[in-house]
Wavefront OBJ file of the C-alpha trace (Angstrom):
o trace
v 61.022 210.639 136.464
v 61.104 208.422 133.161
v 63.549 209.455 130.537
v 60.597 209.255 128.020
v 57.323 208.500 128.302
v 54.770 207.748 125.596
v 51.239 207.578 126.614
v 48.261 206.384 124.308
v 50.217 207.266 121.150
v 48.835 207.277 117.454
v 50.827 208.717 114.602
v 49.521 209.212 111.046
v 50.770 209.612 107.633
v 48.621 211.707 105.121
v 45.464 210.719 107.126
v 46.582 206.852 107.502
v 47.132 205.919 110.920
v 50.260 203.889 111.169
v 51.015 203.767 115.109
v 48.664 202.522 117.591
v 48.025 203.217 121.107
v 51.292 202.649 121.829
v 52.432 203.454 125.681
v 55.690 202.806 127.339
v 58.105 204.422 129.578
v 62.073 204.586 129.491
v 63.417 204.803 132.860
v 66.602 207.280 133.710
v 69.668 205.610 132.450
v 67.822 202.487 130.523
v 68.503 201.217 127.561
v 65.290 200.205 125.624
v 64.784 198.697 123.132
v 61.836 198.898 120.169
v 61.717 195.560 117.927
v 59.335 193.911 115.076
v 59.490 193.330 111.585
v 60.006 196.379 108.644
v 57.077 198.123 108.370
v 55.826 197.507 112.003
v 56.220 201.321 113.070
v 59.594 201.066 115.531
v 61.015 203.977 113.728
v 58.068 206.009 113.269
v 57.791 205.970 116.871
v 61.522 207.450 117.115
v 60.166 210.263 113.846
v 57.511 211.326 116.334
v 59.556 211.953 119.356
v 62.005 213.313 117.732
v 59.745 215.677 115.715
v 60.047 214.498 112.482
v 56.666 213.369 112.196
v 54.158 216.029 113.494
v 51.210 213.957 112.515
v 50.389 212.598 115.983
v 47.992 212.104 118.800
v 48.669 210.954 122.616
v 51.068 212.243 124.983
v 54.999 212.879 124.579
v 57.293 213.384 127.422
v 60.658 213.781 127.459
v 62.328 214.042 131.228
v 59.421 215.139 132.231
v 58.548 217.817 129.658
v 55.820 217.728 127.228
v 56.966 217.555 123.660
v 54.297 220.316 121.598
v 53.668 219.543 117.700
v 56.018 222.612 117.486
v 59.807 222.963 116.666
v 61.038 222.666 120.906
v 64.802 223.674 121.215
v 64.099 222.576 124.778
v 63.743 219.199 123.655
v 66.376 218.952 121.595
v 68.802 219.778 124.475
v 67.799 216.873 126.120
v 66.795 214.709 123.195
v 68.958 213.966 119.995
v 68.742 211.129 117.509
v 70.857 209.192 115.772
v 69.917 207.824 112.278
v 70.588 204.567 110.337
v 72.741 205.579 107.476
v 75.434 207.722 108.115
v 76.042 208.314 104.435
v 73.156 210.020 104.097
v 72.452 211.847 107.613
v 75.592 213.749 107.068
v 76.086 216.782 104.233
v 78.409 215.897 101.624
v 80.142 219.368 101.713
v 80.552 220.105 105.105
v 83.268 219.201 107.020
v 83.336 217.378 110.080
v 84.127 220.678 112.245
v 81.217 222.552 110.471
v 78.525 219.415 111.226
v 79.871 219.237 114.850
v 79.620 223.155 115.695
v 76.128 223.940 113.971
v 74.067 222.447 116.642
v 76.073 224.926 118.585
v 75.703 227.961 116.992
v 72.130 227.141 116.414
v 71.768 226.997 120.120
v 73.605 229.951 121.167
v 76.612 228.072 122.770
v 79.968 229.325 122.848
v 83.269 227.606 123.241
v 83.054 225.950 119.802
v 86.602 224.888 119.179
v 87.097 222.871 123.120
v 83.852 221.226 122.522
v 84.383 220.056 119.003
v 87.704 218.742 120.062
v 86.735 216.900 123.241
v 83.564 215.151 121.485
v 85.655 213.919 118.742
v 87.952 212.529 121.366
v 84.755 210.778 123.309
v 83.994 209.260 119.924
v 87.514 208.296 119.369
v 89.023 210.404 116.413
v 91.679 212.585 116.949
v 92.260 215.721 115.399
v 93.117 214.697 112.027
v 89.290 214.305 111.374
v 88.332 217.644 112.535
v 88.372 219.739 108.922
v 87.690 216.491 106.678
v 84.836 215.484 104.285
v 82.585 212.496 104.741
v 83.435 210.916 101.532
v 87.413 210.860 103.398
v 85.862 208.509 106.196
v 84.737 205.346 106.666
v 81.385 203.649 107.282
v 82.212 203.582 110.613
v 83.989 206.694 111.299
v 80.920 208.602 109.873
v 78.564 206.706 112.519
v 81.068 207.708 115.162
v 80.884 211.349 113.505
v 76.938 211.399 113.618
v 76.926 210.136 116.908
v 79.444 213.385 118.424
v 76.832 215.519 116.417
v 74.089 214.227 118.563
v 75.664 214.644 121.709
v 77.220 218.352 121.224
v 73.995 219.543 122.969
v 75.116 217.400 126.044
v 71.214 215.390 125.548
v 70.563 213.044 128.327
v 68.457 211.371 125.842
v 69.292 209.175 123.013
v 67.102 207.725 120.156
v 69.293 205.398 117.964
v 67.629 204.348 114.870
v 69.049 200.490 113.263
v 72.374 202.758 114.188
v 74.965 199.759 113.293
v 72.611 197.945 110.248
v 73.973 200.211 107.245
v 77.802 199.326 108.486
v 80.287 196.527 107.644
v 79.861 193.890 110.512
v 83.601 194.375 110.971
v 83.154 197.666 112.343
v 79.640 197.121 113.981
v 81.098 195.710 117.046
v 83.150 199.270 117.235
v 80.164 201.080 117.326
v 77.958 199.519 119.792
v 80.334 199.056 121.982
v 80.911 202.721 121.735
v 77.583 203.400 122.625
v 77.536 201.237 125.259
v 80.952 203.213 127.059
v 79.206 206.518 125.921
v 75.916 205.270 127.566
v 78.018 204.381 131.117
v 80.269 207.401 131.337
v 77.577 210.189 130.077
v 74.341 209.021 132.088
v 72.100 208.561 129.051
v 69.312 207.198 128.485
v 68.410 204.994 125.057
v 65.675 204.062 122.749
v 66.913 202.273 120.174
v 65.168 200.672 117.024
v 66.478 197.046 115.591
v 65.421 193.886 114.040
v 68.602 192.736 115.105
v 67.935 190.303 118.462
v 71.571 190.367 119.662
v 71.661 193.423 119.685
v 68.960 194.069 121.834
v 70.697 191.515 123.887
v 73.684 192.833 124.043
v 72.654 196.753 124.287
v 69.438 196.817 125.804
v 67.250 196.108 129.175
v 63.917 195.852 128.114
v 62.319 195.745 124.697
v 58.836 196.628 122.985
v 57.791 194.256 120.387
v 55.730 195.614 117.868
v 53.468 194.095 115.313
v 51.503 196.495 112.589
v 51.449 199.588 114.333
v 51.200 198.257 118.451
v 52.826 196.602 120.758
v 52.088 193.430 121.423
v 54.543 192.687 124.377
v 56.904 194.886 126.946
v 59.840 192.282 128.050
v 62.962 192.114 129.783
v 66.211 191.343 127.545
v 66.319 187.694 129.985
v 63.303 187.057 127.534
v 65.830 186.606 124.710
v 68.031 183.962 127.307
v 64.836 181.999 128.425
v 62.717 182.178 125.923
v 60.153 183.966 128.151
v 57.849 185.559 126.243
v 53.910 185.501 125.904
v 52.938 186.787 123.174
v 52.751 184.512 119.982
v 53.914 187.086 117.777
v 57.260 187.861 120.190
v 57.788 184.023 120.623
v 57.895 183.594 116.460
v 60.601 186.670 116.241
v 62.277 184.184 119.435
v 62.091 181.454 117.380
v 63.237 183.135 114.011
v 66.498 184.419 115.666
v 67.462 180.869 116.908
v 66.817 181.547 120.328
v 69.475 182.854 122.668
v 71.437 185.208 121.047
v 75.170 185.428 122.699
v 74.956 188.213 125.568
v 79.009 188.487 125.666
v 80.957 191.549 125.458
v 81.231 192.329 121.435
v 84.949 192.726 120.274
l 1 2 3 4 5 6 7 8 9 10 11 12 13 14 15 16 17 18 19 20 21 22 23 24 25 26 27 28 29 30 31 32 33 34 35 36 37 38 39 40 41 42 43 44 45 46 47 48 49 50 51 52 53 54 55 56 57 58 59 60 61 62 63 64 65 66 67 68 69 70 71 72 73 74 75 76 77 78 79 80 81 82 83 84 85 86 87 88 89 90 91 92 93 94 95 96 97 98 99 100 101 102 103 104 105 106 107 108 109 110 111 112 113 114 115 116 117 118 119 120 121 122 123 124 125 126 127 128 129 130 131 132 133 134 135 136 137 138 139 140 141 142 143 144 145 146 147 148 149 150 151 152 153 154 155 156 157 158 159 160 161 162 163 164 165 166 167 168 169 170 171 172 173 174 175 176 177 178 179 180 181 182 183 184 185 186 187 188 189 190 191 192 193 194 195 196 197 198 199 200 201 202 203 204 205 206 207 208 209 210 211 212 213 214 215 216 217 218 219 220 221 222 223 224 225 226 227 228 229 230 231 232 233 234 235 236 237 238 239 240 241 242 243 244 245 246 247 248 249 250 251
């Protein structure tokens, strides 16, 4: 069973189509990656599974159940998303205790205080952070902040959108290798949007490339080691990251 699959996909904004026929599947426990220039649709994608963009056509799966046009709190149990700027996906005047137990209350779910306190600990902040604001964190502590949101549901599912490109690069490091230990010891699966080649690299197994609204090529991350691509369009974004982006563990 694929952790998402995307069949013959076409999204639209006020009657412009902006996504293409755009099919792919995310195995259980992969890390895939969507990458292309601004504008070339990678996070509309994300929008549309994620049900922020209702506008759509094609098939939507999500381990193994059909996403509807509809609000689906089935989905978002198993599907959560993670946004770019975590100065803005975050409510200025809630704190960090009320932002992590919503999703539960929402849902039903009771033992609010254990939970909030062991997925602040999987993100690494102690309990210091628990009743604070988001303008008392950091850049990178809010990431880490947005990211426990996401996972309160326990998803199995994660789409990461540029999730490390509004941070200092001091502290994007941190974050993805966060990810990565959160991806290991949860069992999740990612799709995660960049223009940001090492990261694939570093994150990912396989990437899309996309190029105005489609994609153009499905590779392995070797592609970014060897050069291996087939597409002229993939081999120019290849060529533009000077080839071979380091693979090494990020400290």
């Amino acid at each position: 069973m694929s952790a998402i699959s995307l069949k013959n996909l076409d999204i639209s904004y006020q009657s412009k189509k902006v996504v293409r026929d755009v099919t792919f599947d995310v195995a259980e426990g992969e890390s895939f990656a969507l990458v292309g220039e601004s504008g070339s649709g990678k996070s509309t994608v994300l929008k549309a599974i994620a049900g922020l963009a209702p506008d759509w056509t094609g098939e939507i799966s999500i381990l193994g159940q059909a996403r509807s046009h509809k609000v689906d709190r089935d989905v978002a149990t198993r599907c959560q998303m993670v946004f770019q700027d975590p100065y803005g996906s975050l409510h200025p005047r809630k704190s960090v205790d009320t932002v992590l137990s919503e999703p539960l209350l929402i849902h039903g779910l009771g033992n609010r205080n254990s939970r909030v306190i062991d997925m602040l600990a999987a993100v690494g902040l102690d309990q210091r952070f628990r009743f604070r604001f988001p303008h008392q964190l950091s850049g990178g502590q809010r990431q880490r902040v947005a990211i426990a949101r996401a996972l309160m549901l326990e998803p199995k599912v994660m789409l990461l959108d540029e999730p490390t490109s509004a941070l200092d690069v001091s502290v994007q490091a941190e974050i993805l290798n966060l990810l990565k230990r959160l991806r290991r010891e949860q069992g999740l699966s990612y799709l995660m949007v960049t223009h940001n080649l090492p990261v694939v690299s570093f994150m990912c197994d396989r990437m899309a490339v996309m190029n105005k609204g489609r994609i153009v090529e499905i590779a392995p991350a070797s592609a970014l080691h060897d050069g291996s691509f087939t597409d002229p369009y993939s081999q120019s974004l290849y060529a533009a990251s000077g080839g071979n982006p380091d693979r090494k563990e990020m400290a």
